[in-house]
C-alpha positions as CSV (number, residue, x, y, z in Angstrom):
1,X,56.1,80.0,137.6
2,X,53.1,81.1,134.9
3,X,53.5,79.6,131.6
4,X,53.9,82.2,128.7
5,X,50.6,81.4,127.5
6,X,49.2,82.7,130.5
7,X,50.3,86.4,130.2
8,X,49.4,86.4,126.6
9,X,45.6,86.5,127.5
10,X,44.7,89.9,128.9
11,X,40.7,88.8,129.8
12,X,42.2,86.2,132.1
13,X,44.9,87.9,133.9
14,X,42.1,90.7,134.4
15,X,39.6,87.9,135.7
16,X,41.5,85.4,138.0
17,X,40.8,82.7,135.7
18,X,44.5,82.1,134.7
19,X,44.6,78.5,136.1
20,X,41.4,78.2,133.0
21,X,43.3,79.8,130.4
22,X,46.0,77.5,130.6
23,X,43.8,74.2,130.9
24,X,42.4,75.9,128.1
25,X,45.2,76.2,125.9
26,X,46.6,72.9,127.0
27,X,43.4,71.2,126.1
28,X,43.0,73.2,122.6
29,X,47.1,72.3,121.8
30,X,46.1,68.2,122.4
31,X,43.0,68.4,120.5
32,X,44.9,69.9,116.9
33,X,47.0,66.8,117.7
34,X,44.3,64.4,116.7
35,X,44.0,63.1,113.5
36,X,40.8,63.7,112.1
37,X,39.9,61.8,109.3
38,X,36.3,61.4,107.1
39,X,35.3,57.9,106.5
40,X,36.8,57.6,103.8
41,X,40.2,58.2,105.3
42,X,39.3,55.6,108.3
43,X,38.7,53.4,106.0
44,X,41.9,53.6,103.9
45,X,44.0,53.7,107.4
46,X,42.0,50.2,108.8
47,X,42.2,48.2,105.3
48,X,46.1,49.1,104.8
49,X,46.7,48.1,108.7
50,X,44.2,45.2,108.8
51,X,45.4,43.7,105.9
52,X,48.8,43.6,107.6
53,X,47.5,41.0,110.1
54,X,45.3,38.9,107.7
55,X,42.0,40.7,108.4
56,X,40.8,41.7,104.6
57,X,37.8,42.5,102.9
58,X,36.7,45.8,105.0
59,X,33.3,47.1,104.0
60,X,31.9,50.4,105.8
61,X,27.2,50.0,105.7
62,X,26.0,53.0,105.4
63,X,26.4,55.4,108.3
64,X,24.0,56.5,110.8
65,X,23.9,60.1,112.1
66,X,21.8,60.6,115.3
67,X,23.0,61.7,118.2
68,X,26.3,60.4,117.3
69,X,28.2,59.8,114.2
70,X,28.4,55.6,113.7
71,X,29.1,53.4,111.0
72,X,28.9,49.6,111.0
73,X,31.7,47.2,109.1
74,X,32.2,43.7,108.4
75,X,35.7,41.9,107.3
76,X,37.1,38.7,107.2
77,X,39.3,37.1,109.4
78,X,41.5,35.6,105.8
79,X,44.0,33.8,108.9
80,X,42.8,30.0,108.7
81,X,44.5,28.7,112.1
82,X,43.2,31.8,113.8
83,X,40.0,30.8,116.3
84,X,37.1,33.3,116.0
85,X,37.6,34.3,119.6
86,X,41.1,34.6,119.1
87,X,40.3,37.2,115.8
88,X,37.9,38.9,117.6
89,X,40.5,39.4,120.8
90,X,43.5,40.5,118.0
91,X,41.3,42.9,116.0
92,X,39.9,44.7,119.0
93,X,43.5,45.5,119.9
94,X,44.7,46.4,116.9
95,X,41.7,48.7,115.8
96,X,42.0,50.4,119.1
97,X,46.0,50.8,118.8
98,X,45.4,51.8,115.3
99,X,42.6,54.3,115.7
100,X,44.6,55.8,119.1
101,X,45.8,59.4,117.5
102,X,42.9,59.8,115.3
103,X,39.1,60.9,116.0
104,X,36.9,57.5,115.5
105,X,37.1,54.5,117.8
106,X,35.6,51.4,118.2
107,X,31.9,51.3,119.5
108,X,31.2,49.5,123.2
109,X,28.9,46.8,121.6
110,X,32.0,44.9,120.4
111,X,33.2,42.7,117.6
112,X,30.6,39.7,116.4
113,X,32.4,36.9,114.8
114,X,30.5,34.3,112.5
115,X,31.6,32.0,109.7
116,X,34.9,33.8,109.8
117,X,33.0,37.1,109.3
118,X,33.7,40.4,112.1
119,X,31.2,42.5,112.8
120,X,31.1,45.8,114.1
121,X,30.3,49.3,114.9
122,X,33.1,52.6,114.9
123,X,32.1,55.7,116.5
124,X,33.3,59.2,114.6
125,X,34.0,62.3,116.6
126,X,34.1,65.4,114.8
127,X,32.5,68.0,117.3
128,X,34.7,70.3,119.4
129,X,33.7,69.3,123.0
130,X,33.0,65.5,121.8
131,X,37.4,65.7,120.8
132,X,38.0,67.1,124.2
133,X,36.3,64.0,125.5
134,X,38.2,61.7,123.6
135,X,41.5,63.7,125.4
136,X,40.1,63.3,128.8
137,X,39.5,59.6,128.1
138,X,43.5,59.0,126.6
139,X,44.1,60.6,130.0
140,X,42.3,58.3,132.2
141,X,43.4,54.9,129.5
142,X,47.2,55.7,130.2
């Protein structure tokens, strides 16, 4: 049976390219589900959930737009019996479950640990097709 959606769209019933307009429409519906925030509001969401979990002290350098949108950060690790390898494994989780729904994640290159100090880089996403890639790859994570 042909979703509603599909018999909405009068170019695509004309066409053949129903099975599109519905990927289409599926694809548009899960991108408006993503949070998009400005680094501003990345930065308020990290430093309220970080803190949480003893990580303080966020600081955002100054961002660099080329071909992507990227922005470096440091904190601290303020969790004195925590190891530096075991901060770096807890923060890469929790950054990743805590950036999940939104449109920045954390950058391939990692999380660099020294004298209790993290290091590292978040990517922002704030381009149509660069959101429909960040759907496709929820997809392929779960």
């Amino acid at each position: 049976m042909t979703p509603p959606t599909a018999t909405k769209c009068k170019l695509c019933t004309k066409t053949g390219l129903i099975e599109f307009c519905i990927w289409y429409f599926v694809l548009a519906e899960q991108i408006a589900t993503i949070r998009k925030l400005d680094i501003a509001g990345v930065e308020r969401l990290l430093s309220a959930e970080l803190e949480k979990e003893h990580f303080g002290r966020l600081h955002f350098g100054a961002p660099e737009i080329r071909r992507v949108f990227s922005v470096s950060f440091t904190l601290q690790n303020l969790k004195d019996s925590r190891s530096e390898h075991d901060a770096v494994g807890e923060l890469v989780k929790l950054i990743r479950r805590i950036l999940a729904p939104t449109n920045w994640r954390l950058m391939s290159d990692g999380i660099h640990p020294q004298l209790g100090v993290l290091t590292g880089r978040l990517r922002g996403y704030d381009k149509e097709y660069e959101l429909a890639e960040l759907v496709k790859q929820s997809k392929t994570e779960t």
